[in-house]
C-alpha positions as CSV (number, residue, x, y, z in Angstrom):
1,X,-148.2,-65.9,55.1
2,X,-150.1,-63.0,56.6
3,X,-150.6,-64.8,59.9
4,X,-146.9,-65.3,59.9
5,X,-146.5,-62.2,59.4
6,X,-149.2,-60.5,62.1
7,X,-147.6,-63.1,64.2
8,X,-143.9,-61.2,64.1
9,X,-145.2,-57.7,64.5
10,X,-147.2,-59.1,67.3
11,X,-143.9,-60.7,68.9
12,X,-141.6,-57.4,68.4
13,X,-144.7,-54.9,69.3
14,X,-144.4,-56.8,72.9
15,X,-140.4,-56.1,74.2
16,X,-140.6,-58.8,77.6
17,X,-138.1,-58.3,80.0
18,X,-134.6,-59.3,80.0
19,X,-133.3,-62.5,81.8
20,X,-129.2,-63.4,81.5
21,X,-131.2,-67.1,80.4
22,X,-130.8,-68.7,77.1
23,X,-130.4,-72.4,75.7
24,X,-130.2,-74.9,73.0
25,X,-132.4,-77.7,71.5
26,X,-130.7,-81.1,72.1
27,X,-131.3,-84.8,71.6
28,X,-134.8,-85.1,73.1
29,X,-133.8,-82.5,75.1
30,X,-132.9,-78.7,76.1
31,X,-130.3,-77.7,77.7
32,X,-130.4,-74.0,79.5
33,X,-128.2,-71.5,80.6
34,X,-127.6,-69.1,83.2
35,X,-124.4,-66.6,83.6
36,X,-122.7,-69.2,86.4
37,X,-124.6,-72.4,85.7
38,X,-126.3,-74.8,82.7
39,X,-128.5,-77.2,83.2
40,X,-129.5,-80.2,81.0
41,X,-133.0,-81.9,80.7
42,X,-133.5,-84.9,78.9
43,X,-136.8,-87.4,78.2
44,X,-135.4,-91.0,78.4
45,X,-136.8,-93.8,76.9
46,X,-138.6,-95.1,80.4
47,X,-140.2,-91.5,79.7
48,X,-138.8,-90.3,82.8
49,X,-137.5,-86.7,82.5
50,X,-133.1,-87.1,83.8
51,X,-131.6,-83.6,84.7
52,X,-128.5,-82.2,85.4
53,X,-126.8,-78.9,86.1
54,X,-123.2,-78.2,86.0
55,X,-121.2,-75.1,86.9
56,X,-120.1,-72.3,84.5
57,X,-117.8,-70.0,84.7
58,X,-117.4,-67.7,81.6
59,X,-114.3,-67.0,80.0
60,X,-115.7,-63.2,79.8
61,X,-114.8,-63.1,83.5
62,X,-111.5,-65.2,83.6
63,X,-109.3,-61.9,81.5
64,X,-109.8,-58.7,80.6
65,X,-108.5,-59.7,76.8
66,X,-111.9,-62.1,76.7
67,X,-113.7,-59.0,76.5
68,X,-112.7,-56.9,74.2
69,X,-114.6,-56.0,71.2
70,X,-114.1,-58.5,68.4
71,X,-112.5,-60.9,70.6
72,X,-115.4,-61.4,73.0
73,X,-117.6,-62.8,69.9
74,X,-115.1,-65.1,69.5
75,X,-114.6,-66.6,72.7
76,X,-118.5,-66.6,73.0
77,X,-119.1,-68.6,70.1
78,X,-116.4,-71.0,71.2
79,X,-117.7,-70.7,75.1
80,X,-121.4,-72.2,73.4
81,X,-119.7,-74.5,70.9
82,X,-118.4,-76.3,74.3
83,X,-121.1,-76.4,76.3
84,X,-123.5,-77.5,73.5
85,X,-121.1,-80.3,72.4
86,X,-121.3,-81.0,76.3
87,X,-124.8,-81.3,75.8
88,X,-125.4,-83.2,72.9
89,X,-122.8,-85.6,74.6
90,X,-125.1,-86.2,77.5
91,X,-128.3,-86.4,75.8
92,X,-127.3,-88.3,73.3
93,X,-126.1,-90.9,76.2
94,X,-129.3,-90.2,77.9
95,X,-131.7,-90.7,75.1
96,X,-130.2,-94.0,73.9
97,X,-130.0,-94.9,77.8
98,X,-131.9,-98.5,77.5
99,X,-134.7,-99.1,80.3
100,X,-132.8,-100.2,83.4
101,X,-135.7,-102.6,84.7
102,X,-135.0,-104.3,81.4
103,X,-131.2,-104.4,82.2
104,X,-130.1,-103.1,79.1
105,X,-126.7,-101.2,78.9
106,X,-126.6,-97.4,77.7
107,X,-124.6,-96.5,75.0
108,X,-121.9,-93.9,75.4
109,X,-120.9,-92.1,73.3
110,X,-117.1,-90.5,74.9
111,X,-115.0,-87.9,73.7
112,X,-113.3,-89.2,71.1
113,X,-116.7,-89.8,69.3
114,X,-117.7,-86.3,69.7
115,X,-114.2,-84.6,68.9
116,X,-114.3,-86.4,65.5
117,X,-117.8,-85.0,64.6
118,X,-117.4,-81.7,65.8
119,X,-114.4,-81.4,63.2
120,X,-116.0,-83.2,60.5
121,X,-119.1,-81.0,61.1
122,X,-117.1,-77.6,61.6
123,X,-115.6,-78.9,58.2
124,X,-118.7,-80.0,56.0
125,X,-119.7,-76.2,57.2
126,X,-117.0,-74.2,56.4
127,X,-117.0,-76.4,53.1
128,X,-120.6,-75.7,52.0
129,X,-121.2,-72.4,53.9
130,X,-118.1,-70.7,52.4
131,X,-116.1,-72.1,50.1
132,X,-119.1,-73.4,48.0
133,X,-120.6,-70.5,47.4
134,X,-117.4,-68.7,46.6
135,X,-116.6,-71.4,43.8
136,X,-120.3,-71.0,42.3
137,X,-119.6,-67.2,42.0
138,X,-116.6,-67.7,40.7
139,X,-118.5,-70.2,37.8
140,X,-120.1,-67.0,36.8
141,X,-116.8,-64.6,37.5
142,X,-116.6,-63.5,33.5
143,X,-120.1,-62.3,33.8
144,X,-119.9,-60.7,37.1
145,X,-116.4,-59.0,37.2
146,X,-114.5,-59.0,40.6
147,X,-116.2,-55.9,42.1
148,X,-119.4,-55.6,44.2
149,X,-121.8,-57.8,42.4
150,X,-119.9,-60.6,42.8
151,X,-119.3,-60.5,46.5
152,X,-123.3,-59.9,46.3
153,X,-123.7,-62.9,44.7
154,X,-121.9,-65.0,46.7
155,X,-123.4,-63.7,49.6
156,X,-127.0,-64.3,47.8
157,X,-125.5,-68.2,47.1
158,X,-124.8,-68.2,50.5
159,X,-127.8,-67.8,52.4
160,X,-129.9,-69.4,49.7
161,X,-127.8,-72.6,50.5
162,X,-128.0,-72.1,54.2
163,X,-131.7,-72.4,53.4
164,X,-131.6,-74.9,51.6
165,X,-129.9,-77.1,54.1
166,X,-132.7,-76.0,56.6
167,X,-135.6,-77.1,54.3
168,X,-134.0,-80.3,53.6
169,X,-132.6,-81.2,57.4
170,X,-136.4,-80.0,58.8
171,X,-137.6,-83.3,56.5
172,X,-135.5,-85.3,58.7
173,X,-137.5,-87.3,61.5
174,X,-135.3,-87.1,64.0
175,X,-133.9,-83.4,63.5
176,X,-137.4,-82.5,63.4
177,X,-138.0,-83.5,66.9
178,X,-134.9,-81.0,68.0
179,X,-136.5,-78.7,66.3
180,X,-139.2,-79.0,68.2
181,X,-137.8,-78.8,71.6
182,X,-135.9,-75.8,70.0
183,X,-139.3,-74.1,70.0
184,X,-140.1,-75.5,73.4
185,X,-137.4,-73.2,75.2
186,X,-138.7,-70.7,73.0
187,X,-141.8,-70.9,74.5
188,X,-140.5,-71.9,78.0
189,X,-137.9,-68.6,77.9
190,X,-141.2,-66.6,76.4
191,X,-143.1,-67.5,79.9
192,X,-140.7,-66.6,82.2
193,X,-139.5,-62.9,80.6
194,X,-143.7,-62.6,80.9
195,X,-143.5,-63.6,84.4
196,X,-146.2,-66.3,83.5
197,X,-146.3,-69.3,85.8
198,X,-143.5,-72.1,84.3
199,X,-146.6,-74.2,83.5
200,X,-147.1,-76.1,79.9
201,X,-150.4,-74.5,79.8
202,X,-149.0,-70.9,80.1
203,X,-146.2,-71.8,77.6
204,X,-148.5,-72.7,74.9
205,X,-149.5,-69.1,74.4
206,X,-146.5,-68.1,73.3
207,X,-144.7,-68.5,69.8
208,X,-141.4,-70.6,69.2
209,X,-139.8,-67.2,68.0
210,X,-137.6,-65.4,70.1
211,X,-135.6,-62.0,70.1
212,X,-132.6,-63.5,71.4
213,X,-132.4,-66.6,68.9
214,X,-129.0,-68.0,67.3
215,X,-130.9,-67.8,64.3
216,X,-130.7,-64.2,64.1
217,X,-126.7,-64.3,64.8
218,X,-126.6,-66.6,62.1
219,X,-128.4,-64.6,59.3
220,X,-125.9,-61.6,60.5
221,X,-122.9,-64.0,60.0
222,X,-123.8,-64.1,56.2
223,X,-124.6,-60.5,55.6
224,X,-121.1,-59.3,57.8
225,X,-119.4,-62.0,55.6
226,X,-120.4,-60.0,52.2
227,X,-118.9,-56.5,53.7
228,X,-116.0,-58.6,55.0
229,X,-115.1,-60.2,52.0
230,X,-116.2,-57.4,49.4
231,X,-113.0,-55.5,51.5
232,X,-110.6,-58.0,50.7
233,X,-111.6,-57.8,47.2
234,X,-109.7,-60.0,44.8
235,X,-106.5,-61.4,45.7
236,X,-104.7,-64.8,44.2
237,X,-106.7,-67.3,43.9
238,X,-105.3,-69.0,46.8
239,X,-105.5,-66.4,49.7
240,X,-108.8,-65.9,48.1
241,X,-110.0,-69.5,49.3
242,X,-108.0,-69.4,52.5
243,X,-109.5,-65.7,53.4
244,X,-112.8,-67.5,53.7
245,X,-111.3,-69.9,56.5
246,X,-109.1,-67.5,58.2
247,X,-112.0,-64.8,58.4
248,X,-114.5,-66.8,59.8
249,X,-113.0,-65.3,63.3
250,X,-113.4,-61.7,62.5
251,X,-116.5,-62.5,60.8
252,X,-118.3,-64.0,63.6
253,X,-116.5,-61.3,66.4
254,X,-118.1,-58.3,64.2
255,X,-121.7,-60.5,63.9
256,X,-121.3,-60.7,67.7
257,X,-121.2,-57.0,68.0
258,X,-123.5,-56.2,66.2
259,X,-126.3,-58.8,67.7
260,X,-125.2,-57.5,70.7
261,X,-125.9,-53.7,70.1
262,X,-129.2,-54.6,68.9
263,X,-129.7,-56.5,71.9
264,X,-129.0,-53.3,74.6
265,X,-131.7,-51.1,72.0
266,X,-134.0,-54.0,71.5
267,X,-136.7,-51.9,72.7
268,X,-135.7,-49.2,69.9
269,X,-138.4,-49.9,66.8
270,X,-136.2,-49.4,64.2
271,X,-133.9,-51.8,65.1
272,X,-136.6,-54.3,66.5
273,X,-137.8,-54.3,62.3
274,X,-134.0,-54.3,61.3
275,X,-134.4,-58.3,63.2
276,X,-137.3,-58.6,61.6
277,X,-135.3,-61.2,59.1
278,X,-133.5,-63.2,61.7
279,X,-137.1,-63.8,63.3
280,X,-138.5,-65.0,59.9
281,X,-135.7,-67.5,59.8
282,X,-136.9,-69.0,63.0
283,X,-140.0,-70.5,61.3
284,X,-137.4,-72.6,59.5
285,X,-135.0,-73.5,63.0
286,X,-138.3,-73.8,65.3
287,X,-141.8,-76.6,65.5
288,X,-144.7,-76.6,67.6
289,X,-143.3,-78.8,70.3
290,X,-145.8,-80.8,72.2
291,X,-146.4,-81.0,75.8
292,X,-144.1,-83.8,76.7
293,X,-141.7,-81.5,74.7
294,X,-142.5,-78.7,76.6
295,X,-142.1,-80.4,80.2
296,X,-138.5,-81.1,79.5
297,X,-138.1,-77.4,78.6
298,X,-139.7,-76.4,81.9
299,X,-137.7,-79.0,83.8
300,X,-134.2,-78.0,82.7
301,X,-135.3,-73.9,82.9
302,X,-136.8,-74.6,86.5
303,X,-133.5,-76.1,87.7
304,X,-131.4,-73.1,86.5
305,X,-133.6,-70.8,88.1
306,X,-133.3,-73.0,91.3
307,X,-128.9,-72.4,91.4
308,X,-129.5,-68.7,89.7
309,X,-132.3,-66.8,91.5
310,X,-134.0,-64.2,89.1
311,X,-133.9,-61.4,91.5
312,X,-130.2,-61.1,91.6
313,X,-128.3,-58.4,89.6
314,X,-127.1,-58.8,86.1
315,X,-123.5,-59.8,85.7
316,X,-122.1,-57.7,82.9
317,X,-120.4,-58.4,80.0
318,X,-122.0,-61.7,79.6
319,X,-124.1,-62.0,77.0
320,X,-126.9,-65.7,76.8
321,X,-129.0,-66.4,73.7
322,X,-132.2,-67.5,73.9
């Protein structure tokens, strides 16, 4: 525990600088982003390493009602829920790609496939994420009145189910591994904001935390959600369960906001121990990747540099996570 915790004053005594770069852990895979492009990485079965890179152009830029406050959050989150179903997609095709000198066919999995379990998951998460805590609150409502401590409770219920699900999903072969190569673009982001070389050996000195994480954005959902909900207070039973679909919105515009204040003063200390949290929460999202893991990493963040060179100005208003 203390070298976890020498290990986070370490990351947020050291502010790196800034790159408009982030990504996400995929199937055997990691897929980065630029502000124009993404690219995709993906170790195949043969053990070959298939990329691809596809153009981007964020709906930030495409109308001045995509940016303003509140509503930019919004069209962010739904901006990375399409590109990383977009990824998954492909390296879930890629990864289940047979070995072509053994002639086998690869699997595809089309859009139909994916639609269906991006509802059923966007479902099973609003379900348990907000709904289920409110109705175990509200098993203990005659204790707890309708005032403060019960939105603190629920919000309590909340993240300790969010955590929960993380401890049991990090037992999971298979998820493990995407947590892995979720803490190899950690490592591989870590390099280039350190102008390191974009070699595994100069990789592996870094952690798999990171400033910039989801994570973080995450743990800022919850805790805006209390405030949020606490404000609506107590209404019929029915608007009270359909306030915590119908919110989700707001909820995750203000969370954006807020993630991305921290992110123009991330060099302030006070706010750098306010994400303090959000980092400790990585240890739960992020493994030690090994090098294989790590190459892939390298291999999809190399190609985005190649289509987005590093020395051009920032494009403002957009706004990548690591």
């Amino acid at each position: 525990m203390l070298r976890r915790a020498i290990a986070l004053l370490t990351l947020l005594a050291h502010a790196p600088r800034k790159v408009q770069i982030g990504g996400q852990a995929v199937i055997e895979g990691v897929m980065m982003r630029g502000v124009n492009n993404w690219t995709l990485a993906v170790r195949r079965p043969s053990e070959d390493i298939a990329v691809h890179d596809f153009p981007l152009t964020p709906y930030a830029t495409r109308h001045w009602f995509y940016r303003l406050p509140i509503v930019r959050g919004v069209v962010a989150l739904v901006e990375s829920m399409v590109i990383g179903i977009k990824a998954l997609q492909l390296s879930a095709n890629e990864s289940l790609a047979g070995d072509e000198e053994d002639g086998e066919p690869a699997p595809e999995l089309g859009r139909k496939e994916m639609a269906v379990t991006l509802i059923v998951s966007l479902a099973i998460a609003v379900g348990l994420f907000f709904l289920a805590p409110l109705g175990l609150a509200g098993l203990l409502k005659g204790w707890l009145g309708t005032g403060v401590a019960f939105w603190l409770v629920e919000g309590l219920i909340r993240v300790a189910i969010f955590v929960l699900y993380l401890l049991i999903v990090t037992r999971i072969p298979d998820l493990r591994r995407v947590f892995e190569y979720h803490g190899a673009e950690h490592m591989a982001i870590h390099a280039l904001e350190h102008k390191e070389a974009l070699t595994v050996a100069a990789c592996e000195k870094y952690k798999t935390l990171h400033m910039r994480c989801g994570t973080s954005f995450l743990l800022i959902v919850m805790v805006v959600a209390i405030i949020v909900f606490a404000i609506v207070r107590w209404p019929a039973w029915y608007w009270l369960i359909l306030s915590r679909i119908i919110l989700i919105p707001l909820i995750a515009g203000i969370s954006y906001e807020i993630i991305k204040w921290a992110g123009r003063h991330e060099d302030n200390p006070v706010v750098r121990v306010i994400m303090l949290p959000g980092l400790a929460l990585q240890w739960l999202t992020t493994r030690k990747p090994d090098e294989s893991q790590i190459e892939v990493a390298l291999a999809s963040l190399e190609r985005v540099i190649e289509l987005e060179p590093l020395d051009r100005a920032p494009v403002e208003g957009v706004e990548v996570m690591a």
